[in-house]
N, C-alpha and C positions, 0 to 999 in steps of 0.2 A: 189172446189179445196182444197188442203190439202196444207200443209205450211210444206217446206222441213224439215227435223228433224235436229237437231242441233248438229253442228260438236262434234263426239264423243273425248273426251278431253284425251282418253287412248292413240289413233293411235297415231306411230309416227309424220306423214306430220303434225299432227296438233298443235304441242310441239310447246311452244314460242321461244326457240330455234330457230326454224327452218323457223318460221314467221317472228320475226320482234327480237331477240335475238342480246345485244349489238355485236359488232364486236370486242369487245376485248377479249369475252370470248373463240372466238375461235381463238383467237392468243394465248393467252395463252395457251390453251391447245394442240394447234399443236405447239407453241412452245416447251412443255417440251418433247411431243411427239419425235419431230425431233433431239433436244440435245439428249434425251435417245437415240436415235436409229443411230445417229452418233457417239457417245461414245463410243456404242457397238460396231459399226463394226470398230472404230477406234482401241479396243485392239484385234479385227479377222484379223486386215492387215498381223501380219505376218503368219497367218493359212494358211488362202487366201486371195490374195492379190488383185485381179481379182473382185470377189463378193463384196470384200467389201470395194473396190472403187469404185464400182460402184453405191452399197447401200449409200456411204457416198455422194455422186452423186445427187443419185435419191432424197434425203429424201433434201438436201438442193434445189435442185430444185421445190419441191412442196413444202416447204415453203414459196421457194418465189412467186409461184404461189397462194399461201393460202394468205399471205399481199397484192399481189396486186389485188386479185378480192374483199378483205377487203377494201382495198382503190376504185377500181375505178366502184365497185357495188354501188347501193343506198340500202339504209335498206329496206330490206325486204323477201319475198320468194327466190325468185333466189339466194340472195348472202346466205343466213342461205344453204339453199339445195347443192350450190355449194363448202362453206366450207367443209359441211358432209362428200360432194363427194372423195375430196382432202385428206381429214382427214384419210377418207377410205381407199383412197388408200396410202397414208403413211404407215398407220397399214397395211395393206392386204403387199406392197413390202417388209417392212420390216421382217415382219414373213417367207415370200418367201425365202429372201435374207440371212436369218438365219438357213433357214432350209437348203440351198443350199449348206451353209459352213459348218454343221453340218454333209452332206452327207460325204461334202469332205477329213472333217477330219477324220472322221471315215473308211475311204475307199471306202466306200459302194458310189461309182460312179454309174451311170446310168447302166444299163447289157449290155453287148458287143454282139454286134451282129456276130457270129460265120458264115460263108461264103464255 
């Protein structure tokens, strides 16, 4: 039998990070995350007001889901992968939620279905 080869140290899943990475680091970084990105849609409220309560909504809600799987994770795979996860999707709503207000203010709405 051959001896399985050794975890390639480039992959992401394999990053310390993501293994056994303290849990402050990704507070911190979803923190500044979340400030920037309530900041922002906090001077959008009066563009739209809609999107970007809802953005200011969304981004403190998965904060707090990012400190409490911080908290009540043990160290290790799950809680590092579940951070990512959250992280992710912070970034991924917030560019959504930017882009959405950016349609709006520009005019350029979804295309009207003509009947």
């Amino acid at each position: 039998m051959t001896n399985p080869p050794s975890p390639d140290p480039t992959r992401v899943r394999n990053q310390v990070a993501l293994q056994s990475g303290p849990r402050w680091t990704w507070l911190i970084a979803g923190g500044l995350l979340a400030i920037i990105a309530m900041v922002t849609f906090a001077f959008l409220v009066p563009i739209a007001p809609v999107p970007a309560w809802v953005g200011i909504t969304l981004q403190a809600a998965l904060l707090v889901a990012l400190v409490l799987s911080s908290l009540l994770l043990s160290a290790g795979r799950l809680r590092g992968v579940t951070s990512a996860v959250i992280m992710g999707g912070m970034a991924v709503s917030a560019l959504a939620l930017m882009l959405v207000i950016l349609a709006l203010a520009q005019g350029t709405g979804p295309p009207a279905i003509d009947g």
